[in-house]
Residue frames as a rotation matrix with the C-alpha (Angstrom) as fourth column:
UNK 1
0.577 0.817 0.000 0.00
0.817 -0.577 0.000 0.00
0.000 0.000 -1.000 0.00
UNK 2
0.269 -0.546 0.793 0.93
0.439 -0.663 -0.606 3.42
0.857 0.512 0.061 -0.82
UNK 3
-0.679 -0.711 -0.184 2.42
0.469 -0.227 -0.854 5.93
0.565 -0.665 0.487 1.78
UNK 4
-0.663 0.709 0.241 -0.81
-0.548 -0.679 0.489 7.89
0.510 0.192 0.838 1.50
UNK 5
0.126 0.589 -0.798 -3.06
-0.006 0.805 0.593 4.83
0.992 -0.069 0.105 2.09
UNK 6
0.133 0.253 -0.958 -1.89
0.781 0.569 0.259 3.61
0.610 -0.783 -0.122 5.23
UNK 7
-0.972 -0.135 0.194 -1.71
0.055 -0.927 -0.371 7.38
0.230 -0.350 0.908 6.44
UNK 8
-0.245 0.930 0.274 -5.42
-0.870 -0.336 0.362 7.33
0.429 -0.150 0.891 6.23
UNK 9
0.125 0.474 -0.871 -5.52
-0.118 0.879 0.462 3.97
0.985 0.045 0.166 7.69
UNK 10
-0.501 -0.744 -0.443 -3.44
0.703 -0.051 -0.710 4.58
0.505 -0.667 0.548 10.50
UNK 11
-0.825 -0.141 0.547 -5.70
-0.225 -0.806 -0.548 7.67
0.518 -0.575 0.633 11.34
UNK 12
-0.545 0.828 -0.132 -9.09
0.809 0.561 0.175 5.55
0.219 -0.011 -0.976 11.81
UNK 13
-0.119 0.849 -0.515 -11.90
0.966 -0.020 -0.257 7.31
-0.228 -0.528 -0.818 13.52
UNK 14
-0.264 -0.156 -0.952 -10.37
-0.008 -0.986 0.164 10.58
-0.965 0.051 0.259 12.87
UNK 15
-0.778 -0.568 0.269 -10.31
0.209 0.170 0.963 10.05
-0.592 0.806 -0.014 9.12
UNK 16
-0.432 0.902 0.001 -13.52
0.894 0.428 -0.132 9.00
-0.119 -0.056 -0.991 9.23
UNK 17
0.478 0.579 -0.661 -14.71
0.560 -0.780 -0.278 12.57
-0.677 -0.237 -0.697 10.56
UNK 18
-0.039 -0.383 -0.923 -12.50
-0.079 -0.920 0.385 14.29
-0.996 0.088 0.006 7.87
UNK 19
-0.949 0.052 0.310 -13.24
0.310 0.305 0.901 12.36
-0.048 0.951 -0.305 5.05
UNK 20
-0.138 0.990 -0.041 -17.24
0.871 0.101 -0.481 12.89
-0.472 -0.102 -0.876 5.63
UNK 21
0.514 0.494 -0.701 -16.97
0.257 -0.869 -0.424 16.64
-0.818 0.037 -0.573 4.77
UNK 22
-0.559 -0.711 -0.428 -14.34
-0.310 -0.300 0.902 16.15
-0.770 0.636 -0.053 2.23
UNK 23
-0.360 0.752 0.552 -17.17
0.894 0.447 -0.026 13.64
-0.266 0.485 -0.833 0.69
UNK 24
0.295 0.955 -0.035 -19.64
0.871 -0.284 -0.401 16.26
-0.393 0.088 -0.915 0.62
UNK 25
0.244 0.004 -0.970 -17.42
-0.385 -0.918 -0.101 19.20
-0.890 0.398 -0.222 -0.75
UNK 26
-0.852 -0.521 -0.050 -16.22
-0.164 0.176 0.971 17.08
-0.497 0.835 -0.236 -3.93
UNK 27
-0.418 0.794 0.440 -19.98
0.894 0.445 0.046 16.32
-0.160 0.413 -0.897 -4.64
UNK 28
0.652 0.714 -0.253 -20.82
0.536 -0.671 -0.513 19.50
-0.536 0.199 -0.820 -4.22
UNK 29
-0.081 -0.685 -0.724 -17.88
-0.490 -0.605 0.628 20.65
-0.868 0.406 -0.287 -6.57
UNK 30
-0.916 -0.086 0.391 -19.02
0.314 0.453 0.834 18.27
-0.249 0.887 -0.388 -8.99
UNK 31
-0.251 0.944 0.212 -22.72
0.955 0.206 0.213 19.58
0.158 0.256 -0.954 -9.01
UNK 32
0.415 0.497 -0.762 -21.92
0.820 -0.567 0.077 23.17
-0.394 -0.657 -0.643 -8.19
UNK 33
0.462 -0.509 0.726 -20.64
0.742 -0.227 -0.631 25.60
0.486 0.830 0.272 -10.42
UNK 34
0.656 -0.127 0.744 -20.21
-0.324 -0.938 0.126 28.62
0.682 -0.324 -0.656 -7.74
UNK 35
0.818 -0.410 0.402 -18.14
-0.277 0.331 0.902 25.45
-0.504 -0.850 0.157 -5.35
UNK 36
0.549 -0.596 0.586 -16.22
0.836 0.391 -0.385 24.66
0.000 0.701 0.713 -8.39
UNK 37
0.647 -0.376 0.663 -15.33
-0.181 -0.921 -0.346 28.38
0.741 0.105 -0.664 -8.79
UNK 38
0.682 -0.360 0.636 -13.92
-0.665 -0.667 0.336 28.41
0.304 -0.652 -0.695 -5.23
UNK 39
-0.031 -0.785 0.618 -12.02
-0.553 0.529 0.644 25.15
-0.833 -0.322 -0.451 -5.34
UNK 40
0.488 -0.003 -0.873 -11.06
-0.853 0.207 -0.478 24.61
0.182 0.978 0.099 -9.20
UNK 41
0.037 -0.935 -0.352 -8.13
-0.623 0.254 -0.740 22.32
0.781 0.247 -0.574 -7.86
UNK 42
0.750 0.050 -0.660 -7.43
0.583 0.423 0.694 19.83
0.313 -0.905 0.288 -4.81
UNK 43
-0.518 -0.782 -0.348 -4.97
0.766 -0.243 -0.595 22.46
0.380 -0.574 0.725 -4.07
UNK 44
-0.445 0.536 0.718 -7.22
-0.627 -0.758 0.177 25.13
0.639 -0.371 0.673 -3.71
UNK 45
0.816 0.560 -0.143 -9.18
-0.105 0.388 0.916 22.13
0.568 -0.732 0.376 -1.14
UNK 46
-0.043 -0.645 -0.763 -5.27
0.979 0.124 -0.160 21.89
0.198 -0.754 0.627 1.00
UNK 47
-0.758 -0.634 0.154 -4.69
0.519 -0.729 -0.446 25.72
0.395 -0.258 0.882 1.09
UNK 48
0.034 0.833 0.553 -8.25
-0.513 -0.460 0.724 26.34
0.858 -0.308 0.412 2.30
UNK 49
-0.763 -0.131 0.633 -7.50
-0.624 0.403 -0.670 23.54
-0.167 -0.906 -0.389 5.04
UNK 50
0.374 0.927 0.034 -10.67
-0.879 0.366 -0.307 21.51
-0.297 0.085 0.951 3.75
UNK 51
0.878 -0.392 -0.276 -7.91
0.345 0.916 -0.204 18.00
0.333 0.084 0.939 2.94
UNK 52
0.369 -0.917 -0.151 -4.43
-0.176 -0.228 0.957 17.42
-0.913 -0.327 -0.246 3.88
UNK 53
-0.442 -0.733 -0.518 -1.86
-0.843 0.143 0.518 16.49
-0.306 0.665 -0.681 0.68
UNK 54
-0.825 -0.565 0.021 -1.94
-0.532 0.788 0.308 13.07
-0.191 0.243 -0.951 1.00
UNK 55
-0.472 0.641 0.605 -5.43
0.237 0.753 -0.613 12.85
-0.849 -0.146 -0.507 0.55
UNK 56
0.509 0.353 -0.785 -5.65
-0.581 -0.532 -0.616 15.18
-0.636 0.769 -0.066 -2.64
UNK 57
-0.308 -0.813 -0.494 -3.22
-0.902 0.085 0.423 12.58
-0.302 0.576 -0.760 -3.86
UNK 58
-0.398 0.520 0.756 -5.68
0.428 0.834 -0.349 9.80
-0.812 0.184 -0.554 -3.60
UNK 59
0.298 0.718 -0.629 -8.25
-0.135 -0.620 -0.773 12.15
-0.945 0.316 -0.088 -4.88
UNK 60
0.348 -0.109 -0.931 -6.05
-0.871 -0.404 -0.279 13.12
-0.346 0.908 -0.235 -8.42
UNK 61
-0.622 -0.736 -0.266 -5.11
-0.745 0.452 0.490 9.38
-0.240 0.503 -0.830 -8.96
UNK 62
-0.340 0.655 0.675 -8.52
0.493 0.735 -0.465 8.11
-0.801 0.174 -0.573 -9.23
């Protein structure tokens, strides 16, 4: 597994609670044109504070 991977494995429960809202801002960046505006990139989701790295790196390799 990648370095990334077991980073989010490793964080369990927490993860959990930070993935939930990351869920719900990529859906609404896929279905929102005015959330898209404000986070064109998964960098623009790290430098708001809304993912860390290593999960925009999952993110841009699926």
């Amino acid at each position: 597994a990648s370095q990334s991977c077991r980073f989010l494995r490793g964080a369990g429960a927490g993860a959990l609670v930070g993935a939930v809202p990351l869920a719900a801002l990529l859906v609404l960046r896929a279905v929102s044109t005015a959330v898209y505006k404000r986070f064109p990139t998964t960098d623009h989701l790290v430098e708001a504070g809304a993912s860390l790295p290593p999960c925009c790196d999952l993110i841009r390799a699926r």
